[in-house]
C-alpha positions, -999 to +999 in steps of 0.1 A: +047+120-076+023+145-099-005+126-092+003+122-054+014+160-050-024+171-067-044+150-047-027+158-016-052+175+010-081+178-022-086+144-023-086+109-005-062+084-025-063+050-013-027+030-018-024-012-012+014-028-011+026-059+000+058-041+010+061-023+045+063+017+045+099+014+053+111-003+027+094+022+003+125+045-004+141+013-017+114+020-047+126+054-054+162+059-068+161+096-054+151+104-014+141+135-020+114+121-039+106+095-016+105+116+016+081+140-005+058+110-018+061+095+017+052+128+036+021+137+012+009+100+015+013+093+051+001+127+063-031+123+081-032+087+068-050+060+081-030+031+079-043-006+080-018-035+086-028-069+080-007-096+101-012-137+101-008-162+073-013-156+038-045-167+028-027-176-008-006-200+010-034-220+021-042-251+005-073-250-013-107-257-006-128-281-023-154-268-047-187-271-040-205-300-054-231-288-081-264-311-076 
């Protein structure tokens, strides 16, 4: 939360989760804290959700033959 609460509206902080925005108060036991972390980080944010299959999940391709 300190390093959130400095940043906030100084500078741009760039955050990647796997887990949706709404499940993020399940992270943090107090929701106080997550409402504040939530507000500072999602204020003016520019929010990118990627959809489709997991490129992990995949099977993988075949390396390249070295010649």
């Amino acid at each position: 939360m300190d390093v959130i609460d400095d940043r906030a509206e100084v500078r741009s902080t760039i955050v990647a989760s796997q887990l949706p925005v709404a499940e993020w108060h399940h992270l943090v036991s107090d929701p106080s804290i997550a409402d504040a972390l939530l507000d500072r980080l999602l204020h003016r944010a520019v929010r990118i959700e990627l959809k489709g299959e997991s490129l992990r999940e995949r099977a993988p391709r075949p390396a390249p033959q070295l010649t």
